[in-house]
PARODO-831402 format. One record per residue (C-alpha): residue in three letters; x, y, z. Coordinates in Angstrom, 3 decimals, always signed. Layout:
<sites>
SITE  resn      east     north        up
SITE   ALA         X         Y         Z
...
</sites>
This chain:
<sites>
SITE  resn      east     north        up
SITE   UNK   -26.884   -11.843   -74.329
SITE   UNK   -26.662   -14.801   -72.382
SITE   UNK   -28.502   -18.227   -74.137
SITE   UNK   -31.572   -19.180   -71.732
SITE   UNK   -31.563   -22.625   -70.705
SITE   UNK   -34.036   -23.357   -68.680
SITE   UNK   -37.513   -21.302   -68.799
SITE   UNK   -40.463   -22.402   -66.577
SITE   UNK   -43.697   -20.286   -67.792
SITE   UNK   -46.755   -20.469   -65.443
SITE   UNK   -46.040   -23.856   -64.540
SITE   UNK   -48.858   -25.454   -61.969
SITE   UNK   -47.951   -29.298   -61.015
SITE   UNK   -50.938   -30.761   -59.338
SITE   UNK   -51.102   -34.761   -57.975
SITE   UNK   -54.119   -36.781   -57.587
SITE   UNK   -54.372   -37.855   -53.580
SITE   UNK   -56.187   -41.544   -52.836
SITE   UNK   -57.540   -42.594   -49.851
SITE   UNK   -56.060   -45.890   -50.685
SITE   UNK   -54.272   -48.346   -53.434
SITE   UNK   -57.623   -49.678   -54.570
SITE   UNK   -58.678   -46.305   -55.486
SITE   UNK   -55.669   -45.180   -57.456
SITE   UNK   -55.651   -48.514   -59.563
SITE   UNK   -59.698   -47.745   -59.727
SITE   UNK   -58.967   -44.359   -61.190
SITE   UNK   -56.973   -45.784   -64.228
SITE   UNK   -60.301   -47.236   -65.355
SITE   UNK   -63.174   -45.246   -64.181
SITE   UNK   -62.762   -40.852   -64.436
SITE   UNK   -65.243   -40.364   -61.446
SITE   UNK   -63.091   -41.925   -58.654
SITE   UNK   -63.196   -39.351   -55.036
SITE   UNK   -59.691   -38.120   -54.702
SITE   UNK   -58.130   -35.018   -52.891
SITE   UNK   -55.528   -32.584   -54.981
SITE   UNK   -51.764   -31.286   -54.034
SITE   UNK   -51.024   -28.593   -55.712
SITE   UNK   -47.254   -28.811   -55.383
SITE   UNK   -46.240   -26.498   -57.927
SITE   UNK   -48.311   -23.687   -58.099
SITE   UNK   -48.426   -20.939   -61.090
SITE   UNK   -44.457   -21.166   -61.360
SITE   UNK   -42.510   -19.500   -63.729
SITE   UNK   -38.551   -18.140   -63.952
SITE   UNK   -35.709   -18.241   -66.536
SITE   UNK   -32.015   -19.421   -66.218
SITE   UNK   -29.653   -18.574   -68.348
SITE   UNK   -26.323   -20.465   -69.431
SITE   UNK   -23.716   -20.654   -66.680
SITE   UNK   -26.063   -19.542   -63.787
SITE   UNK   -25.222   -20.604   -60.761
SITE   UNK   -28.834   -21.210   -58.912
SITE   UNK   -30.044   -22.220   -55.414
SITE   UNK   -33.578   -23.781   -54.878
SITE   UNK   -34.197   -22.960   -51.178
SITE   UNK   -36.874   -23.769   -48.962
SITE   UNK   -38.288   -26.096   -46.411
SITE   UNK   -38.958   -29.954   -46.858
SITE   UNK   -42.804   -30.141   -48.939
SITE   UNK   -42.215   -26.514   -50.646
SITE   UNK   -41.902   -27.751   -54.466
SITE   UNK   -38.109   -27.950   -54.954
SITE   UNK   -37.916   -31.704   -55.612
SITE   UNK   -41.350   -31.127   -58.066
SITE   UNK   -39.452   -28.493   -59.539
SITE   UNK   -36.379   -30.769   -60.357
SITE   UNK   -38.776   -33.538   -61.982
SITE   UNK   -40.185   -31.037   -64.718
SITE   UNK   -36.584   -30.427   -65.434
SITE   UNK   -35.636   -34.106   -65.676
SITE   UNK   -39.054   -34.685   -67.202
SITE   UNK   -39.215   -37.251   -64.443
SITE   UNK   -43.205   -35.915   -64.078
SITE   UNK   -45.000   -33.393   -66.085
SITE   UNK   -46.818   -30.114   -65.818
SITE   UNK   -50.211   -29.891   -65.535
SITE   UNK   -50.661   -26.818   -66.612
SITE   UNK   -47.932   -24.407   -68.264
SITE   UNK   -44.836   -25.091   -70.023
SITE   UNK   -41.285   -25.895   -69.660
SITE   UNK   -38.462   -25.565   -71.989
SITE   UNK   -35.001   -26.917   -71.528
SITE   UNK   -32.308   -26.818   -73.828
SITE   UNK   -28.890   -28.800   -72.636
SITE   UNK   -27.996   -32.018   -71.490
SITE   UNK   -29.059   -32.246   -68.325
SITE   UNK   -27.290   -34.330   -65.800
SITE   UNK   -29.412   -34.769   -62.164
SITE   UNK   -27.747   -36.774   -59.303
SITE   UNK   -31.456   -37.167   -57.803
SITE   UNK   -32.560   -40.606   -58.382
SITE   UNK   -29.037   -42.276   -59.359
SITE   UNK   -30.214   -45.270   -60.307
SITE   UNK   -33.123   -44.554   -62.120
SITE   UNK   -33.204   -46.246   -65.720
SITE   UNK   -31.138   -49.165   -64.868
SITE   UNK   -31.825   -53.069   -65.998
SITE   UNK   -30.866   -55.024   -63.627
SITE   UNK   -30.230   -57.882   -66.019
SITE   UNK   -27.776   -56.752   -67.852
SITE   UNK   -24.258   -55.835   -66.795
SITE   UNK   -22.995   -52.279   -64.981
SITE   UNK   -21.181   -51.696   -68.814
SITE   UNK   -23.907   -51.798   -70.970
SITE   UNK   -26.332   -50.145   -68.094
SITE   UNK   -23.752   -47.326   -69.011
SITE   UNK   -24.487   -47.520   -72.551
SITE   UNK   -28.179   -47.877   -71.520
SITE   UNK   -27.816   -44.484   -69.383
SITE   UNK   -25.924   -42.670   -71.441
SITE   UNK   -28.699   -43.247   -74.469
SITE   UNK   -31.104   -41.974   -72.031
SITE   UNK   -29.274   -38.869   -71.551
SITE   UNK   -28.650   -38.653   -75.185
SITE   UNK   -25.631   -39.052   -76.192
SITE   UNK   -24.371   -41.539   -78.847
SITE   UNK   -22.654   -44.624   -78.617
SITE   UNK   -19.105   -43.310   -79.715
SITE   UNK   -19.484   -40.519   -76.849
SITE   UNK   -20.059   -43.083   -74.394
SITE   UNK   -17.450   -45.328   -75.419
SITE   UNK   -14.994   -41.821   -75.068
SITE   UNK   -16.004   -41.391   -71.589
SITE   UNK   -16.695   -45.327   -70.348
SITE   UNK   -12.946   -45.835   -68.847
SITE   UNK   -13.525   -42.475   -66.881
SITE   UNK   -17.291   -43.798   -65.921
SITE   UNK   -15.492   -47.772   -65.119
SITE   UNK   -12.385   -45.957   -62.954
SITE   UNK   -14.595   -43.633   -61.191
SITE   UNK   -17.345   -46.360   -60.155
SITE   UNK   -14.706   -48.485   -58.179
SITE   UNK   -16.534   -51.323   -58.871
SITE   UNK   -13.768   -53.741   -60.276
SITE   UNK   -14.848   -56.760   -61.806
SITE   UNK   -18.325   -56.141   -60.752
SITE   UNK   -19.139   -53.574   -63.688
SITE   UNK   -19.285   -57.025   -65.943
SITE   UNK   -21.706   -58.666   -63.556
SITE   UNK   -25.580   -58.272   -63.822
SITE   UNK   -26.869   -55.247   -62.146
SITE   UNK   -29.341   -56.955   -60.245
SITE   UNK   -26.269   -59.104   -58.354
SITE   UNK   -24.958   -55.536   -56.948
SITE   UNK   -25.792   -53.814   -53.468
SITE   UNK   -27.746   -50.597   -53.243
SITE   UNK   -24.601   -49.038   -52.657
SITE   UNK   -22.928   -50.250   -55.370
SITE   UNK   -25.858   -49.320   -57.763
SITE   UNK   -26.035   -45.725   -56.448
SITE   UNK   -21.795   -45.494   -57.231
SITE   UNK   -22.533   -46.570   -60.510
SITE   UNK   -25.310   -43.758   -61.334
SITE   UNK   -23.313   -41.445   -60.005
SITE   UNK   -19.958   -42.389   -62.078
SITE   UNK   -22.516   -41.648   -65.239
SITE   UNK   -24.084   -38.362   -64.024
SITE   UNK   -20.665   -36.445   -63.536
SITE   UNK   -18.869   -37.718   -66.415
SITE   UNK   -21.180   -37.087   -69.037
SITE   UNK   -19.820   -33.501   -69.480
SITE   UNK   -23.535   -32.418   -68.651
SITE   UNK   -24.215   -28.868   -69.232
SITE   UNK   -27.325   -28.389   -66.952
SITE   UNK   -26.456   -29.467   -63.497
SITE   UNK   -28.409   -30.710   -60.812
SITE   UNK   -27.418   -31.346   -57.443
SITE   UNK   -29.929   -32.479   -54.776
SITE   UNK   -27.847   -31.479   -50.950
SITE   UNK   -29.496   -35.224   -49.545
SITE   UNK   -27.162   -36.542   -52.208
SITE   UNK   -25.208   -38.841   -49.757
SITE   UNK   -22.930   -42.093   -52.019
SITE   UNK   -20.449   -44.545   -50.348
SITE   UNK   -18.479   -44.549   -47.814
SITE   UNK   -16.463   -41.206   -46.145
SITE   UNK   -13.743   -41.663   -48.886
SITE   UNK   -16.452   -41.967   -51.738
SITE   UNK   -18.174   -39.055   -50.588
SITE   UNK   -14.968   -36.661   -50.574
SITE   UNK   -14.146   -38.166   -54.175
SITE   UNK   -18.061   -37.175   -54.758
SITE   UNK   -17.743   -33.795   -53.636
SITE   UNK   -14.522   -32.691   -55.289
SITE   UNK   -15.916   -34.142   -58.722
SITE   UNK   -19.419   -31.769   -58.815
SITE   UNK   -16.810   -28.785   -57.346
SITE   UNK   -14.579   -29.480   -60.486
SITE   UNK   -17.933   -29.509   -62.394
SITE   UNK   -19.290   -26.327   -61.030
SITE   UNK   -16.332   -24.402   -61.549
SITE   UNK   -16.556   -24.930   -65.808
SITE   UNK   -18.105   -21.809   -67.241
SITE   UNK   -20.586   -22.843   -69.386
SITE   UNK   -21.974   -25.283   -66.988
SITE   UNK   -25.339   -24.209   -65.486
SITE   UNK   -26.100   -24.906   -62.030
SITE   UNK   -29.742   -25.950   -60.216
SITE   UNK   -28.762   -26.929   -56.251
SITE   UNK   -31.521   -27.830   -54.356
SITE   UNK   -31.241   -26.971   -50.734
SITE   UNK   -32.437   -25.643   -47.630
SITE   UNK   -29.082   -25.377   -46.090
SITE   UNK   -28.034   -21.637   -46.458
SITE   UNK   -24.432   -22.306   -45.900
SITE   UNK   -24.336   -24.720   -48.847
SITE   UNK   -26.136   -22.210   -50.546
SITE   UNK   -23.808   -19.455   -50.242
SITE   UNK   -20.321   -21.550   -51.055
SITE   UNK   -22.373   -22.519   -54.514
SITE   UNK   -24.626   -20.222   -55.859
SITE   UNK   -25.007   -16.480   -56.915
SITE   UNK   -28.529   -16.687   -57.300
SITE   UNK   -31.400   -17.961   -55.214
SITE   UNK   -35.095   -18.769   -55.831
SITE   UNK   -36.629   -19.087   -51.683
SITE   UNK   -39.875   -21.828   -52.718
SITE   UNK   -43.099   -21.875   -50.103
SITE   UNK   -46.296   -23.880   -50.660
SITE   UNK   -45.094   -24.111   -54.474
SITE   UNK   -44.708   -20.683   -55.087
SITE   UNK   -41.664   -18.328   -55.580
SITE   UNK   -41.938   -15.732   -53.003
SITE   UNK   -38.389   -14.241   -53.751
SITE   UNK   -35.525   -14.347   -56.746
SITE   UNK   -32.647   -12.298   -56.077
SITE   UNK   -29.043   -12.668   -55.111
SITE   UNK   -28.053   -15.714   -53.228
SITE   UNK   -27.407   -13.385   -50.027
SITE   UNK   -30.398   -11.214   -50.414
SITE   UNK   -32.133   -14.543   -50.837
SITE   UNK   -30.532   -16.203   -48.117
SITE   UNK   -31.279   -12.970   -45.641
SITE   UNK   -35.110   -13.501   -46.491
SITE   UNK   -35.556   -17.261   -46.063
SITE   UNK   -33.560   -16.786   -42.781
SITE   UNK   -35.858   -13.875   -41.355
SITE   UNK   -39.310   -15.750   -42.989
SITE   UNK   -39.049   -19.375   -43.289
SITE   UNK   -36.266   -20.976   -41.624
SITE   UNK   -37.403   -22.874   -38.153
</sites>
């Protein structure tokens, strides 16, 4: 039987809406601040198992990107619960986690704690990470000296060669220029074809969907309204929910 990896069990996400700054920073201090609710995740729950290949589709404000958060335990559940159980790499927010005061080497030691791993892993993989990045003699100059693109290289160097086991590809993911972005794209291919390497793909591009996945979860208003095979999926988001 095939090890579960990910399990979401009636998992409700709901954020606090302000009419303004002064209200949020208000509502740190005082409980009875006016505010509106989102529920963007709403009574959620599914399983994925090790290896899975998995599409999150649906339109732009459904709950995918909530979804992917929980995972990364970027934001928590309000209700439910959530178990993961793998190293999960996300290329989502790439450079998330960074200090921009100390150098692109030990921002991939930094990292690379994050995610877990221990210093004599990292030091394994930090030639591969250094290569990768393209960033030359940059990756020994403060973080805070480099360009958004450069920072956003950088993350992503340290997301695919961590050897992640959960793996989580946003479609907007967009790094570099055209040559970057082919290098990109033939990296998380090599990735997604391992075996044991579970895959969460966030789209609502069905022909991405298709060329990646053999499952798909279709997301509206937060809730699952259908699980199935990525072409039975596909077929339903097409004929319900695609503009």
């Amino acid at each position: 039987m095939a090890k579960t990896v990910i399990e979401f069990k009636n998992v409700t996400k709901v954020y606090k809406l302000y009419k303004n700054d002064k209200l949020r920073l208000l509502s740190l201090f005082w409980k009875g601040v006016n505010h509106g609710e989102k529920r963007a995740v709403d009574d959620v729950s599914f399983t994925v198992t090790q290896g899975e290949s998995v599409a999150l589709i649906g339109r732009n404000g459904a709950g995918k990107s909530t979804i992917l958060k929980m995972i990364t335990e970027v934001t928590y559940p309000s209700e439910g619960e959530i178990i993961v159980d793998g190293r999960v790499s996300a290329l989502l927010e790439l450079t998330a986690g960074f200090d921009d005061e100390r150098s692109g080497r030990d921002n991939i030691y930094l990292k690379g704690q994050i995610m877990g791993l221990r210093n004599r892993e990292i030091n394994k993989i930090e030639p591969e990470i250094v290569d990768f990045a393209e960033l030359g003699e940059y990756i020994d100059q403060p973080v805070r000296t480099y360009s958004s693109g450069m920072r956003a290289k950088l993350g992503f160097a340290i997301n695919v060669c961590i050897d992640p086991e959960i793996f989580i590809v946003d479609e907007a993911l967009s790094v570099g220029d055209a040559v970057f972005r082919e290098k990109c794209l033939q990296k998380v291919q090599e990735i997604i074809a391992r075996d044991n390497v579970t895959l969460i793909f966030v789209t609502h591009a069905i022909k991405d969907a298709l060329n990646f996945c053999k499952r798909g979860i279709v997301i509206k208003d937060g809730r699952i309204v259908c699980d199935c095979g990525i072409d039975e999926a596909a077929e339903y988001y097409e004929e319900h929910m695609a503009e």
